[in-house]
C-alpha positions in Angstrom: 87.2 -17.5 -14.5 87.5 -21.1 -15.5 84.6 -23.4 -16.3 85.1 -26.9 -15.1 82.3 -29.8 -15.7 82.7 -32.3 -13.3 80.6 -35.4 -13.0 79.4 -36.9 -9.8 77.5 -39.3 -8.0 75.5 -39.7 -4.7 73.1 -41.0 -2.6 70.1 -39.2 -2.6 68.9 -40.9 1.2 69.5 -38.3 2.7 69.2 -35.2 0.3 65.9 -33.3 0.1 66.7 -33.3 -3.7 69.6 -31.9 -5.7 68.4 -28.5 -6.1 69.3 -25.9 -3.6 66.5 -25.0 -0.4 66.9 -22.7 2.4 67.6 -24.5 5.8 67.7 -28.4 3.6 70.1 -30.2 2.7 70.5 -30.6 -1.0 73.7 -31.9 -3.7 73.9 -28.2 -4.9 73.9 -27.0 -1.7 76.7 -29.2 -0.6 78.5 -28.4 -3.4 78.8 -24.9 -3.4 79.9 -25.0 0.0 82.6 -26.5 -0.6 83.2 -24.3 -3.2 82.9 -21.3 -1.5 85.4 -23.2 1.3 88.0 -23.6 -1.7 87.6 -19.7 -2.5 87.6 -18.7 0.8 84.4 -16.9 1.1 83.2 -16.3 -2.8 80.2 -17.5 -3.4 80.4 -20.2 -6.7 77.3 -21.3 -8.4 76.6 -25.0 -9.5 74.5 -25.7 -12.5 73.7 -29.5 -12.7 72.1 -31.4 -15.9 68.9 -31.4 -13.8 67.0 -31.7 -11.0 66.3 -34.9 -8.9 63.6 -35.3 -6.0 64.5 -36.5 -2.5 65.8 -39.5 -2.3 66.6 -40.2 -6.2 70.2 -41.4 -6.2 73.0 -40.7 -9.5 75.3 -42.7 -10.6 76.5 -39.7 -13.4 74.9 -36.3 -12.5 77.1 -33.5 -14.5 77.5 -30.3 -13.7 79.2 -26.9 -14.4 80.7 -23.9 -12.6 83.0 -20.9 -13.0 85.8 -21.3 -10.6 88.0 -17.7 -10.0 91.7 -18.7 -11.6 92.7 -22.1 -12.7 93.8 -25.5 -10.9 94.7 -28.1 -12.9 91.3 -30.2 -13.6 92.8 -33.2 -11.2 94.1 -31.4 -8.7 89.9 -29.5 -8.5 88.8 -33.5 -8.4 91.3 -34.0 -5.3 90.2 -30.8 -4.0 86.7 -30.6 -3.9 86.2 -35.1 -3.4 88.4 -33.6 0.0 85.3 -31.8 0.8 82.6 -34.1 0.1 80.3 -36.0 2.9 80.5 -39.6 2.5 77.5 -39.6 0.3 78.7 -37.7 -2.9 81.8 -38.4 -4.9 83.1 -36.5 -7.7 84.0 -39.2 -10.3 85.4 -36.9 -13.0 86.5 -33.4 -13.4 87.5 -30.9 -17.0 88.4 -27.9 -17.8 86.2 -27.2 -20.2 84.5 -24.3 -23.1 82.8 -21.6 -21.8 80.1 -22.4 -23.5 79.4 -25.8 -22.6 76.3 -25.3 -20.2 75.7 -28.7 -18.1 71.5 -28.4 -18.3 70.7 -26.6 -22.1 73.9 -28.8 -23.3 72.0 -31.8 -22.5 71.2 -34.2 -25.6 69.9 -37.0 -23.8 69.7 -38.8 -20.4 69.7 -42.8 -19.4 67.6 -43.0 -15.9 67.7 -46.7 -14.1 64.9 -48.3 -11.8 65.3 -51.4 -9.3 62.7 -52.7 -8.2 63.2 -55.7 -5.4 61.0 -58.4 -6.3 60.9 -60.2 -2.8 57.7 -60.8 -0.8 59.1 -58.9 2.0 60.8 -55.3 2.5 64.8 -56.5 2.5 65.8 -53.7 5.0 69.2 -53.7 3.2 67.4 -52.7 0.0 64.5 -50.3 1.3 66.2 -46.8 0.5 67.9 -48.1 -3.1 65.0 -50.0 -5.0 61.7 -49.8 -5.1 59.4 -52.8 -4.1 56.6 -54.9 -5.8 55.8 -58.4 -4.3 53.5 -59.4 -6.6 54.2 -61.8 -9.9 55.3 -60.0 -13.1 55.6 -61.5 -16.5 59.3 -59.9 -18.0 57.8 -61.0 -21.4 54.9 -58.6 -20.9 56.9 -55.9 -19.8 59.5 -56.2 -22.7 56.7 -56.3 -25.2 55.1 -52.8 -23.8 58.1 -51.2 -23.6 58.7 -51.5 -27.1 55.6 -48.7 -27.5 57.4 -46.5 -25.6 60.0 -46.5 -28.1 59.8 -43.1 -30.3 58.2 -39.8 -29.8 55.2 -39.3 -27.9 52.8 -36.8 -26.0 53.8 -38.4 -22.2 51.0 -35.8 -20.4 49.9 -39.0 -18.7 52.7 -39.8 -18.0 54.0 -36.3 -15.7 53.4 -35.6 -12.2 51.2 -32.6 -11.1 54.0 -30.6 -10.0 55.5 -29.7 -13.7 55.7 -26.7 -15.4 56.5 -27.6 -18.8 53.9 -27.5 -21.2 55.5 -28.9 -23.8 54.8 -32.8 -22.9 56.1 -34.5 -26.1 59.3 -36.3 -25.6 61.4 -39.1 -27.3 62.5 -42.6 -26.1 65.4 -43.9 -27.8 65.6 -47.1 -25.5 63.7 -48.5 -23.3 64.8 -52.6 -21.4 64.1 -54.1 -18.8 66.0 -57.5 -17.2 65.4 -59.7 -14.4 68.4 -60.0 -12.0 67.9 -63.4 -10.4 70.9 -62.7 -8.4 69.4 -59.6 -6.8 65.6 -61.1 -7.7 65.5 -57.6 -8.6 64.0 -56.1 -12.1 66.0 -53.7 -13.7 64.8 -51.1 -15.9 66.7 -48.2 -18.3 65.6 -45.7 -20.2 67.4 -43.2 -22.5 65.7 -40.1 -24.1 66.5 -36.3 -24.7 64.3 -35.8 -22.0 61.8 -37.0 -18.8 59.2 -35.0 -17.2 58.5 -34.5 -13.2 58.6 -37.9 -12.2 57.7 -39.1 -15.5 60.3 -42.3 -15.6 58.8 -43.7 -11.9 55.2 -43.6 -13.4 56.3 -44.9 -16.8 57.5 -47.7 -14.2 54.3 -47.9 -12.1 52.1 -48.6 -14.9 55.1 -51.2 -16.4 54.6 -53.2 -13.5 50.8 -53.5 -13.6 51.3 -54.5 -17.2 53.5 -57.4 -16.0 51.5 -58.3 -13.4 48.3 -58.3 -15.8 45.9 -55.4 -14.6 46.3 -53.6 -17.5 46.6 -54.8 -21.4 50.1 -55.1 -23.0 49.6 -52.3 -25.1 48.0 -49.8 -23.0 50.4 -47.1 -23.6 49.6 -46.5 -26.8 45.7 -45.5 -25.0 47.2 -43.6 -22.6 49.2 -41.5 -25.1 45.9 -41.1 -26.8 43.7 -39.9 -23.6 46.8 -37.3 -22.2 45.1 -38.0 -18.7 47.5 -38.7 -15.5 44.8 -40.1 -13.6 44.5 -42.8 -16.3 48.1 -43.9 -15.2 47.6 -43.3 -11.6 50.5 -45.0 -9.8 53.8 -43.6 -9.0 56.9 -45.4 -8.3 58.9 -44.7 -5.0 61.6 -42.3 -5.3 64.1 -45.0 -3.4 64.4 -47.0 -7.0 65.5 -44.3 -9.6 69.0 -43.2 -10.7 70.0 -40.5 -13.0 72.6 -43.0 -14.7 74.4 -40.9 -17.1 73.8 -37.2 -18.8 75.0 -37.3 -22.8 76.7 -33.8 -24.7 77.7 -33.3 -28.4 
């Protein structure tokens, strides 16, 4: 068996997520058959960095998986890009240690957000930002994100759905930037790791901030009072993008 990381991206319009589910269409699930295609009939498992909802786009998910015999690490990216749907392309493929391990290799992640600024839905834009129409001050914003910046207890911050206890994460850098171009805002965010749909209500309660219905500095209460209904909003899942996954 040979263990080749490949890195990929897609979009996530049309997936019902990245993880695998009976009778839906999922990245996993289009990946491993193709797989099984290439092995004619055994089954190969795909292990990716992590998981992304339905409709959450990548520009640099990674992944992992134990191919029976070898092909030249090019000639598997020719191979299996052969087999892809129009919306996932395999950017990059290596051979690599069997001990790398795409998900508990994982020493941090960069997640982007779009957000179109326009008054009305652009229908060009609808399934790859999301959308807020109201004024925002950048300056605001900026000066918030700065208290994201370090380690914190994010239980306000993560979604209902989650299963990890353990809500304490670390930011190492957080920006935001107005693209007049666009008129989009653009946000990034790079820590060793995000809760269920933490980074699209880290967003949500960014944008109020700009727009002034909460105080500049009202992260640093809601890391205090651990309550999600503090932060209530949640940004749509049409805006986020795994960016890139980072190893040792």
């Amino acid at each position: 068996m040979t263990r080749y990381k490949l890195t990929i991206a897609y979009d996530g319009t049309k997936f019902h997520g990245f993880q695998r589910q009976n009778d839906l269409r999922t990245v996993q699930g289009v990946l491993e058959r193709a797989l099984t295609k290439m092995t004619k009939g055994q089954h190969v498992n795909v292990v990716g960095s992590g998981r992304t909802d339905a409709g959450v786009h990548a520009f640099g998910q990674v992944i992992h998986f134990d191919y029976p015999g070898q092909i030249p690490a090019e000639n598997m990216l020719r191979a299996i890009n052969s087999l892809m749907p129009l919306d996932v392309l395999v950017k990059d493929s290596e051979i690599v240690d069997e001990n790398f391990h795409a998900r508990f290799g994982v020493k941090k992640k960069t997640y982007q957000y779009r957000v179109d600024c326009g008054y009305y839905t652009d229908p060009f834009k609808r399934f790859y930002t999301g959308h807020y129409p109201y004024k925002v001050s950048v300056d605001k914003i900026q000066t918030a994100l700065k208290d994201l910046e370090g380690e914190h207890d994010f239980t306000s911050f993560a979604a209902s759905g989650g299963v990890i206890e353990n809500k304490v994460r670390t930011i190492y850098l957080a920006t935001c930037v107005y693209n007049g171009k666009n008129d989009e805002l653009v946000f990034e965010f790079t820590g060793n790791g995000f809760l269920y749909n933490m980074v699209r209500i880290l967003v949500a309660t960014l944008l109020e901030i700009g727009n002034g219905r909460r105080d500049v500095h009202d992260f640093l209460r809601l890391f205090e009072v651990k309550d999600r209904q503090e932060a209530r909003g949640t940004a749509p899942a049409s805006g986020l993008y795994l960016k890139e996954v980072f190893y040792d």
